[in-house]
Each structure stands twice: as structure tokens, then as C-alpha cells.
C-alpha positions in Angstrom: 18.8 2.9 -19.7 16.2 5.6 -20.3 13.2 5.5 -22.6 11.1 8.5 -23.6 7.4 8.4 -23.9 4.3 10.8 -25.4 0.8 9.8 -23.7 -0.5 10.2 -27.5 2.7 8.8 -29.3 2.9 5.2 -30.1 3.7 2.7 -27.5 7.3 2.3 -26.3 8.2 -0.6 -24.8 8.7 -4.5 -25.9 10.4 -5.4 -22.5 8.1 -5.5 -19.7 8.8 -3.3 -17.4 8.1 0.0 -19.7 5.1 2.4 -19.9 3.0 4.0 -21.8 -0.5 6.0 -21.9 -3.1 6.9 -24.0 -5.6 9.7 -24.1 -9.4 7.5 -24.4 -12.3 9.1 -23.2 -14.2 5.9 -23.6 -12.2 3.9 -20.9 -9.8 1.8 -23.0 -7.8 1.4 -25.7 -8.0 -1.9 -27.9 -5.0 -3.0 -28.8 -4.0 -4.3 -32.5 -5.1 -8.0 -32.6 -6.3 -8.1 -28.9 -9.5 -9.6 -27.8 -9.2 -8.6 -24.6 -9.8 -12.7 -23.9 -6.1 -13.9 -23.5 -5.6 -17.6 -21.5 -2.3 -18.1 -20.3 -0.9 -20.2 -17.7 0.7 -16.8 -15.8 1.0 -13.1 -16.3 3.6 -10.3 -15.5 0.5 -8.5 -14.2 -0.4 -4.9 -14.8 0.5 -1.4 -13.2 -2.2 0.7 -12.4 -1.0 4.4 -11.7 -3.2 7.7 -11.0 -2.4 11.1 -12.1 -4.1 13.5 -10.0 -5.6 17.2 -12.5 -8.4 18.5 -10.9 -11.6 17.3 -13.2 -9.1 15.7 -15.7 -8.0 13.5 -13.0 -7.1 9.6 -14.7 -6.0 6.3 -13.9 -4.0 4.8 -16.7 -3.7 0.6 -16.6 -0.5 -0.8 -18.1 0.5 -4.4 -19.0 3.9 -5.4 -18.2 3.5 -8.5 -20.7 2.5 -6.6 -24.1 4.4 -3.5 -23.0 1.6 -1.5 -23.9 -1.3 0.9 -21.5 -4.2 -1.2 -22.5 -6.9 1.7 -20.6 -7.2 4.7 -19.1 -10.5 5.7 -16.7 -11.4 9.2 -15.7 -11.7 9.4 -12.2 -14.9 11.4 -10.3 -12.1 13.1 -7.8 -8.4 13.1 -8.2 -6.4 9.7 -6.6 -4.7 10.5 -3.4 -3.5 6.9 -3.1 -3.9 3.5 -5.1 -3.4 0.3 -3.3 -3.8 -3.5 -4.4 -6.9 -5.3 -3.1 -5.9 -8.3 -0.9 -5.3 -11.0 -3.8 -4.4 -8.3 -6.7 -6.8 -8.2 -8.9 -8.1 -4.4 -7.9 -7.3 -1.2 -7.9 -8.6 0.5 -4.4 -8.5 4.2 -5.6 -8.4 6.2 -2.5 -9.9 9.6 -3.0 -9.8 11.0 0.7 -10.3 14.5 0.1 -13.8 14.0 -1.8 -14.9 10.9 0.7 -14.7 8.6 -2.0 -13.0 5.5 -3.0 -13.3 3.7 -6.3 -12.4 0.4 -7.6 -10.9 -0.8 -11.0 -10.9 -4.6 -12.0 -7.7 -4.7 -13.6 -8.9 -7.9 -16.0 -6.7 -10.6 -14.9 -7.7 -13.5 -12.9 -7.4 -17.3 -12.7 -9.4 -19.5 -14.3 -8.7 -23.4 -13.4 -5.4 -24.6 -14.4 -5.0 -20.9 -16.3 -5.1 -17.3 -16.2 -7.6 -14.9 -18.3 -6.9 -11.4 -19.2 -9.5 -9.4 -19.9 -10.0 -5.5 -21.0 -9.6 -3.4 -17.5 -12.9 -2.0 -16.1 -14.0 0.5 -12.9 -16.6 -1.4 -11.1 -19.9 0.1 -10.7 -20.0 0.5 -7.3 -18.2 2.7 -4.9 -17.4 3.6 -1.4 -18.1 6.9 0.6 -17.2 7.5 4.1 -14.8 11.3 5.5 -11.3 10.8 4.6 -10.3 7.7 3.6 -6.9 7.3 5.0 -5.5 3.9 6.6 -5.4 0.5 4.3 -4.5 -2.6 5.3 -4.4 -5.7 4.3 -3.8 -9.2 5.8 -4.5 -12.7 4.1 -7.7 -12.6 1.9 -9.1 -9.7 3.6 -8.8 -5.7 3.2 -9.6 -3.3 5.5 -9.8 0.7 5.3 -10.4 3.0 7.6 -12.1 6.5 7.1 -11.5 9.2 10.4 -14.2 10.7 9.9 -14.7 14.4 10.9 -14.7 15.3 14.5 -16.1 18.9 14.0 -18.7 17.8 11.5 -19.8 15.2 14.5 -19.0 12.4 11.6 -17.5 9.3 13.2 -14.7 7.1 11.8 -15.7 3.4 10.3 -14.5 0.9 8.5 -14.9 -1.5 5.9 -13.9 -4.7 5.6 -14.2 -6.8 1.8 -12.1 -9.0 -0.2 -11.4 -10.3 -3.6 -14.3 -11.9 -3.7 -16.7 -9.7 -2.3 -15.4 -7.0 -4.7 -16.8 -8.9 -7.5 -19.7 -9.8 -6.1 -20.1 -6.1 -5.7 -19.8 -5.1 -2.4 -18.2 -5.3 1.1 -18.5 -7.5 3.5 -19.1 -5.2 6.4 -19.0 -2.4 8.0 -18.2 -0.2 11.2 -19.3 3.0 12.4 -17.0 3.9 15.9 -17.9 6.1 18.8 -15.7 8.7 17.6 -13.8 10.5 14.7 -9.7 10.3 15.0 -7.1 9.6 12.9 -7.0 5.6 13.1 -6.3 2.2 11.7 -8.2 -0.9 11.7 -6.0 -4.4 11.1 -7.9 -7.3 9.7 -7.4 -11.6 11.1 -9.4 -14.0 10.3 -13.0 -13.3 11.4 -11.7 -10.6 13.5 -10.8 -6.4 13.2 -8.4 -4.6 16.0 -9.5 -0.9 15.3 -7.9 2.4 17.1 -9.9 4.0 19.4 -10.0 7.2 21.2 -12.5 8.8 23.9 -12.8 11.7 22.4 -13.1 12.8 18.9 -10.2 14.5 17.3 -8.0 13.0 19.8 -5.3 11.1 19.1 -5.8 7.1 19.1 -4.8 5.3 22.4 -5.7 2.1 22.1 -7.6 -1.0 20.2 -10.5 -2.2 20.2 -11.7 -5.8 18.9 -14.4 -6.8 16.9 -15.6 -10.2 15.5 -17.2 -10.6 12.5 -21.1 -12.1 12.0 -22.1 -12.3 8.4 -22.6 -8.7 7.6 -21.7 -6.9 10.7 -19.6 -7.1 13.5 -20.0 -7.7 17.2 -17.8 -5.2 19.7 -15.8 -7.4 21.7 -14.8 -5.0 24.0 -10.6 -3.2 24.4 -7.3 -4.5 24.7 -6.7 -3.4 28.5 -2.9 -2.3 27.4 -3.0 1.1 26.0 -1.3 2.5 23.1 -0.8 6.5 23.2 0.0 8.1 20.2 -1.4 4.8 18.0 -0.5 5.0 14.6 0.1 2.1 12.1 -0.4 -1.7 12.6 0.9 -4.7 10.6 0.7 -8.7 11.2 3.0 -11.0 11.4 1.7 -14.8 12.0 0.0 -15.0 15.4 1.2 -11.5 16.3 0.0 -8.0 15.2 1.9 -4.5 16.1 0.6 -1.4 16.7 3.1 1.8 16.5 2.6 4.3 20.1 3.9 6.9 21.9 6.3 4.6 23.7 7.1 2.2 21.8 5.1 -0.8 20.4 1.7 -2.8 21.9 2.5 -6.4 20.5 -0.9 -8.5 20.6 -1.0 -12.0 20.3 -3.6 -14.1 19.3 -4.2 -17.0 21.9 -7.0 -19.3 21.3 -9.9 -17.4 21.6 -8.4 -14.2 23.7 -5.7 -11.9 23.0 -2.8 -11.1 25.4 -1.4 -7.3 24.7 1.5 -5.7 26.0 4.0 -3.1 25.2 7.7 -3.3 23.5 9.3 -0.1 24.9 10.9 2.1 22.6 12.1 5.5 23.2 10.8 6.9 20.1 7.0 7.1 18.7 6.5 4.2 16.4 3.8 5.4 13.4 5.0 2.8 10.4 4.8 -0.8 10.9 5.4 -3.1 8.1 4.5 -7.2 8.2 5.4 -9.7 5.9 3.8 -13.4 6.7 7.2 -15.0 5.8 9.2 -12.7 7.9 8.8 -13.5 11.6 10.3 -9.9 12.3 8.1 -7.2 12.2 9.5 -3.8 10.8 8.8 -0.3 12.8 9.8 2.9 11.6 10.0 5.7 14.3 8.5 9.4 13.6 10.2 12.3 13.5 13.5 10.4 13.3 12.1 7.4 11.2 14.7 4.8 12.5 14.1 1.8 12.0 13.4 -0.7 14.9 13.3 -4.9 14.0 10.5 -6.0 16.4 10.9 -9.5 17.4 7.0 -10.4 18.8 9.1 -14.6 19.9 11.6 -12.4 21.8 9.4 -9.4 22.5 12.4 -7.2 21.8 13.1 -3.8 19.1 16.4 -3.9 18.1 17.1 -0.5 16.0 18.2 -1.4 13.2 20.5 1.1 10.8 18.8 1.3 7.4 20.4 4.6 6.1 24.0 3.2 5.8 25.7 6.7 6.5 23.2 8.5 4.0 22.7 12.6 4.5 20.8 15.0 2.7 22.6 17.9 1.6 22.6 19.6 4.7 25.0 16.6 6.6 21.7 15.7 8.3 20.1 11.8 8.1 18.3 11.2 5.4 14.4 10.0 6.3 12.0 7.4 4.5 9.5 8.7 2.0 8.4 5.1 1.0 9.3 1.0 2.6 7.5 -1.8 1.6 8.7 -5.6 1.6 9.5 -7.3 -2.0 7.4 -10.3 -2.8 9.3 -13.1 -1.0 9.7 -11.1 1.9 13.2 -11.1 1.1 14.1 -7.9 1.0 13.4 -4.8 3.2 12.6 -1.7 0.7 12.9 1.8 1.7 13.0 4.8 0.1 14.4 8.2 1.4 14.2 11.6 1.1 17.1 12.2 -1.0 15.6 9.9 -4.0 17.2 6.6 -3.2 16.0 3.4 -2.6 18.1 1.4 0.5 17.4 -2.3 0.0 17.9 -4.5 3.2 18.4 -8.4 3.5 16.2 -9.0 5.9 17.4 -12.9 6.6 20.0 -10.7 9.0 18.7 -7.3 8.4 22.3 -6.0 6.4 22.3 -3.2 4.3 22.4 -4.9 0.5 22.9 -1.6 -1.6 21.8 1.7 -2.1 20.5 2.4 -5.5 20.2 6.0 -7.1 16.5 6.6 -8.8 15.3 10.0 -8.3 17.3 13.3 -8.9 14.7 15.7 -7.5 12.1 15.4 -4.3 10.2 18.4 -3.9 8.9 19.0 -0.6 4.9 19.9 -2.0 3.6 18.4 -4.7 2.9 14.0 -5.2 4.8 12.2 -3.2 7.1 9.5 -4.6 5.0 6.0 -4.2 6.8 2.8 -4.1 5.1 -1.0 -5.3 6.4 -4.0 -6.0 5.6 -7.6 -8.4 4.5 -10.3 -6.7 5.1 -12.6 -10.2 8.6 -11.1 -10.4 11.3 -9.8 -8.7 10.8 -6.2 -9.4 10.2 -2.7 -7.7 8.3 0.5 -9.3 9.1 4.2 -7.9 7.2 7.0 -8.9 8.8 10.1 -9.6 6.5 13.1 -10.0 9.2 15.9 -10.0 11.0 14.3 -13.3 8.4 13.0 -14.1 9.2 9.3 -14.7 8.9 5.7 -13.9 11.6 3.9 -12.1 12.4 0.1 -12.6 14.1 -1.7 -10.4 15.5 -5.6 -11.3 15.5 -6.8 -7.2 18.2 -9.7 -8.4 20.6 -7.2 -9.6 20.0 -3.8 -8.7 20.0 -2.8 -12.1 16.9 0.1 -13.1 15.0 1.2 -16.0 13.5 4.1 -16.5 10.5 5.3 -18.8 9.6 9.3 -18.7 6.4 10.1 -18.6 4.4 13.6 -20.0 2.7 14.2 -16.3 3.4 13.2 -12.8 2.3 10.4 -11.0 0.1 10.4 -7.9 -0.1 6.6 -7.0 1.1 3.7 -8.2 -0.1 -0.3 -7.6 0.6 -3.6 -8.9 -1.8 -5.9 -9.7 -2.3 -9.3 -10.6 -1.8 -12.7 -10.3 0.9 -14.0 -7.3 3.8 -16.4 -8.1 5.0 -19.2 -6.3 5.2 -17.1 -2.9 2.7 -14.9 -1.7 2.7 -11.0 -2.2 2.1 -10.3 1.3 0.9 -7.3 3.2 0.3 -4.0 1.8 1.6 -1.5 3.4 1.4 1.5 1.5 -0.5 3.2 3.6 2.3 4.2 5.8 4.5 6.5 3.3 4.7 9.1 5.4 2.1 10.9 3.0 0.2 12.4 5.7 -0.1 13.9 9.2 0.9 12.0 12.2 
């Protein structure tokens, strides 16, 4: 089914997956008989998408619920990314080519026994640090890391903050490493594993660890296994992957020490995707982005085929734009170049069904982005050439879509989690920039 929509026409949608926008200069729109102070016992959340226009760059917030875009924000910089903050209520607006990175409260939260929705509002404060790039997130806790510049002699960092240090207004600490690369700092419990490199503008070859003390960390010194090539991380229980040269550097938390060692691959691993109710971990390799099941019990990478004899028009494999896993950790999502979304069981790691959603991916121009619910079982895919929304019902493959009057940059879900936890965000390894 396909729905058409104006930014200043009337709202489209009674069903809750559809969209709309509005054009507000003031930051929101009130809708008819809304006091912005709803108490319900849960929510179907709200999307928060970015549309990137020089110094008319937006962020638009929608509420799946009402159907309706309840606010719209103009944005310093235009969005390169948007991410969910660790427990959903933000929007981390990633601005890495002006250094910046902003924040939107997205209204909903829990209150006791129910939930609150409130209007949508940017918080106050920001973040500034060179390029923005790498976000992850594991448990409670967020972590992005900026590379820095190497021949500006700026150094890469990162900052660590949750939830509940966002509405307090703040982070709760920060980093400044020894050089500037391209890197990637994974979050635990009271502890960071950040990329390192000797020297700046080199690429990362291997982690470091640092333990947090109230506001700032304490270096704890590097993993002796290195990890050539590093790019991309993701955690999975006790374990956490990082993607290398050759292959993968599995660490494992043990007591109060880590033991680290590679996984050999004979491809470069640069995407890693964790879910904490999947004991596999999922590595994607890069040019050939095949996927490899890592197993950290077994200590094995199984290649696993995700494509299911797709090509491109040429008769060549097609590659993946944009994975993530669904909220149950269920389902393995992965999007590929020619516009369709591959959808994997990953109890075994079989190929469920392909689904169709985009007719057109240019090669320049906003990249498709991919999010899903964590309070239902749906996917959202961007598609910026149409330009549209896309859908996707995860119990039966079915798809909506809602065109839209300009095209999308990012694209995050936020809100309140269901029964299972959302998991790990992963979106920061789409493929949307250099490796």
C-alpha cells in the first residue's frame, strides 16, 4: 500500500506506522486537543528522522500512535547520522562534518507504573569534538567516538553518557587519546575498549582499556593481541568483537582481566553487530561484505550466506548498505545495494525472505538508513532517491509505504522498550563511510 504526503498538507495517517511533517519554525506543532501530557501504560514510540539542506537543515519527530509529526527542530549543521541513546528516549544527532553533535528528548518516558508523553524538545546542551563518527552502545551506556584530525594535531576522544546523564545534562566522561585515527570505543560496565594507533592518521591496530572513576577514566594499559586494520566492535555477553585485517580479536571479560585473541578470517572484518540475546556475534567482511557468524563459546567464524543468490544488474553479488538486529534479536536485518531488505532467522542463521523496498539506490547522495521498534515488531528504511518511507511488518513481511516531499538523511526510533530489550545499536556500521 502506498500513501502520499505534503510536509504542509494535513496529516496522513490513522495507522501507526505512517508519516507526516510540518513546516514550524518555533520547534513544534500542537496538535488538536493535545496537551502534550498524555499517561499511558505503553507507547508505539516515535520516529525521529533528519533531512539534511544546508542552513535549512531539520529534524522532524513523528508519533507512530496518533499518526501525526508532533515537531520539527532546525538543526545548527545538517545530520549526517541519528542514532537512539542507550534506553531510547534521545535522539543523538551526529553532525560530523561541523564537529558537532546534538540531542533531542523525544518526550516519552516512564513514569511509575505508566508512561508520559510529552511535546519533543532539543536539549540545551551539545557536544563538540572533530568528526563524530563511531556510536555504540551497550546496556545503559553510549559511547561515541570523534577521530579527530591528524593534520590539524587534534586527537581522537570519546565520550561516554547515558539516559540518565543526558537529562541531567551532560556526560559522564570523557577521553582525549594519544593520537587522531579513524576508531571505535565499545562501552561494559565501568569499563571502555578504545582503538588505538601509534601514529596519527594511521589505521587502528589494537585496543586499549580504560576504567571508569566518577568523571574520568584511568588508562589501564593494551590488549597484548593486536588487531590490524580495526574497524567496528559489538558485545555479546561476556564477549566483545573487534573487526581486523585478519579476521576477528575476540576479548573476553574474565574477573578482573581480559583474555584477547584472534578468530582468523581471510577477509578484513569492519562491521560487527551484537545483540545481548544472541550468543552469536555477526561480522560482515569489507570489500566483499560476507557475512561471518562468530561464535566467541566455540571461537569459530562460520561464513554464513546472507544474499541468497541476489546480483545487481551486472550478475555481480549484491553488498549491504544497512544490517541491524530486530528487537528480540530474532531476526538478522540486512539491507543491500540493490534496495532489498534480506531478513535472516538467526535461531539457525536461514535465509527467511527477501523483501523488495527501494526501486532506486544512487551511488552519491543519503544513504538508505535502516531502524527498528523495540515496542513492536517493525522495521523502517529510508529511501532518499524516491523519496519515501518504508514499513516493514517483521511478522509477515508485509510493507507500507508513505512518500515523502524531500529525502531523508537519518532515521531512529525512540522510545519506550517492550517486554524484551532493544539491544545494541549498531548503526554506525552502514557502510556510510570510509574504511
Amino acid at each position: 500500500m502506498k500513501r502520499y504526503f505534503s510536509p504542509t498538507g494535513a496529516a496522513l495517517l490513522a495507522a501507526s506506522v505512517l508519516l507526516a511533517a510540518c513546516n514550524n519554525d518555533t520547534g513544534s506543532t500542537e496538535l488538536p486537543g493535545d496537551d502534550h501530557d498524555h499517561e499511558h501504560t505503553d507507547s508505539a514510540g516515535r520516529l525521529v528522522f533528519t533531512h539534511a539542506d544546508g542552513a535549512h537543515s531539520r529534524v522532524y519527530v513523528h508519533d507512530l500512535e496518533s499518526g501525526e509529526t508532533i515537531a520539527d527542530f532546525a538543526l545548527v549543521h545538517p545530520a549526517t547520522a541519528v542514532y537512539a541513546s542507550p534506553e531510547s528516549r534521545y535522539a543523538v544527532i551526529l553532525q560530523r562534518d561541523d564537529d558537532q553533535v546534538e540531542f533531542l528528548d523525544n518526550g516519552i518516558h516512564q513514569h511509575d507504573d505508566h508512561v508520559h508523553e510529552d511535546a519533543p524538545s532539543m536539549l540545551a546542551f551539545t557536544l563538540n569534538g572533530v568528526a563524530p563518527t563511531h556510536y555504540r552502545v551497550n546496556g545503559e551506556h553510549g559511547a561515541l567516538f570523534f577521530d579527530g584530525d591528524d593534520g590539524a594535531a587534534q586527537m581522537s576522544s570519546f565520550q561516554l553518557f547515558s539516559d540518565e546523564s543526558l537529562e541531567a545534562g551532560g556526560v559522564l566522561a570523557s577521553q582525549t587519546l594519544d593520537t587522531a585515527h579513524h576508531g571505535v570505543a565499545e562501552p561494559l560496565e565501568g569499563l571502555v575498549l578504545a582503538s588505538h594507533t601509534a601514529t596519527s592518521g594511521d589505521a587502528a591496530d589494537g585496543v586499549t582499556v580504560f576504567e571508569l572513576h566518577g568523571d574520568h577514566f584511568h588508562d589501564e594499559g593494551e590488549l597484548g593481541t593486536a588487531c590490524p586494520g580495526l574497524h567496528g566492535a559489538a558485545t555479546s555477553g561476556l564477549y566483545t568483537v573487534f573487526g581486523c585485517q585478519d579476521g576477528a580479536l575476540l576479548v573476553e571479560l574474565h574477573d578482573d582481566h581480559f583474555h584477547a585473541h584472534k578468530i582468523a578470517v581471510a577477509e578484513r572484518l569492519t562491521s560487527v553487530l551484537g545483540h545481548p540475546d544472541v550468543a552469536e556475534l555477526a561480522a560482515f567482511s569489507y570489500p566483499g561484505d560476507n557475512l561471518y557468524v562468530i561464535d566467541p563459546e566455540a571461537e569459530t567464524a562460520t561464513e554464513t550466506d546472507w544474499r541468497d543468490g541476489a546480483v545487481d544488474g551486472g550478475g555481480a553479488a549484491v553488498t549491504a548498505l544497512a544490517q541491524a538486529f530486530d528487537a528480540h534479536g530474532e531476526h538478522l536485518l540486512i539491507l543491500d545495494s540493490e534496495g532489498s531488505l534480506h531478513v535472516l532467522e538467526t535461531a539457525d542463521w536461514s535465509h527467511r525472505g527477501t523483501v523488495p523496498l527501494l526501486d532506486d539506490v544512487p551511488a552519491a547522495g543519503p544513504a538508505p538508513a535502516l531502524a527498528v521498534s523495540a515496542a513492536a515488531e517493525q522495521a523502517f528504511v529510508t529511501d532518499p532517491a524516491a523519496p519515501a518511507l518504508h514499513v516493514l511488518d517483521l511478522e509477515n513481511l508485509s510493507v507500507e509505504t508513505v512518500a515523502l516531499d524531500f529525502a531523508p538523511t537519518g532515521l531512529a526510533w525512540t522510545g519506550i522498550a517492550g517486554e524484551h530489550d532493544h539491544g545494541e545499536e549498531t548503526g554506525e556500521d552502514e557502510h556510510d563511510h570510509e574504511h
